[in-house]
C-alpha positions, 0 to 999 in steps of 0.5 A: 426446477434444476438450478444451474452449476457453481461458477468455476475458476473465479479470479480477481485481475487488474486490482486498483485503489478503487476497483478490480476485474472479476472474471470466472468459467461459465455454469451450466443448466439443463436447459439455459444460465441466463445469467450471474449475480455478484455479492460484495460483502454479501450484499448484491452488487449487480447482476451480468449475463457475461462471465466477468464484472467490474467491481468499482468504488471499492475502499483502499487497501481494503479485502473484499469477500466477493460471491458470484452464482449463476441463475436461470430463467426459471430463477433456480440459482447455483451455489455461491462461488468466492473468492477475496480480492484487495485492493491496492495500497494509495501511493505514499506522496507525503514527506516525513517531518523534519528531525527536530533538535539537531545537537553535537555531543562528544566533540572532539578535534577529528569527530563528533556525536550528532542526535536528533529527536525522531521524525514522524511519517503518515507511513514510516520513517525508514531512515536518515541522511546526514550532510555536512556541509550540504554533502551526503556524510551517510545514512542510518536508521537510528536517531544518532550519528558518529562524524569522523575525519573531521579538522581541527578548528574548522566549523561544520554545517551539519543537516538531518533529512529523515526518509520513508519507503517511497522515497520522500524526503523531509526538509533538512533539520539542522 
């Protein structure tokens, strides 16, 4: 009738999008654990008679209330050990859009105003690159940029690529 001791030192490893490792120290009972149920969310997820468990189809990015107790033969069970585990983030493969409405303003003999209509991003836009003629001019994180060191009479080609975190670049708005 004596239920076995709360899992101890529940730990979470090797978290993925969809998955992670569930690991703790194993209970004791007066006369044997036969072994462990894992609640996920407070619905049982499976039971192991090891100290550790898979957890698997698990949502990105996303916490996990994850509970572990031991049980005996006798189907006395322990207290609930817990713990929150997340899983990881997917990786952002997709490109910002392109700046829209690319336009000079203030133009001078040496220099000129360059604006842009913002660009949209799944994750974030973090920045724009700014070429002239197809070289790097800078970068910055607004939607203008100052040209200088410019020549008179000469015709620029001047190209918008916005950028996010993981470095996906949009195609050049021009």
């Amino acid at each position: 009738s004596e239920a076995p001791t709360q899992p101890t030192n529940l730990s979470s490893s090797n978290e993925t999008t969809t998955s992670a490792d569930i690991t703790w120290t194993a209970s004791t009972d007066n006369v044997a654990v036969t072994g462990y149920n894992v609640y996920v969310g407070g619905a049982l997820d499976g039971t192991t008679a090891s100290t550790s468990y898979s957890l698997t189809g698990l949502d990105p990015a996303t916490t996990y209330s994850v509970a572990v107790e031991a049980f005996d033969a006798a189907e006395n069970t322990s207290t609930q050990a817990s713990i929150d585990v997340t899983t990881l983030s997917p990786p952002d493969e997709e490109a910002p859009s392109a700046p829209t409405d690319v336009a000079a303003s203030n133009v001078t003999d040496s220099s000129a105003d360059i604006t842009w209509t913002a660009s949209t991003d799944n994750v974030g836009v973090t920045g724009y690159d700014v070429y002239v003629d197809g070289d790097l001019d800078g970068s910055t994180t607004s939607t203008s940029y100052s040209l200088s060191g410019l020549s008179p009479e000469t015709s620029y080609s001047v190209g918008v690529r916005a950028k996010d975190a993981a470095d996906n670049e949009s195609a050049e708005g021009s």
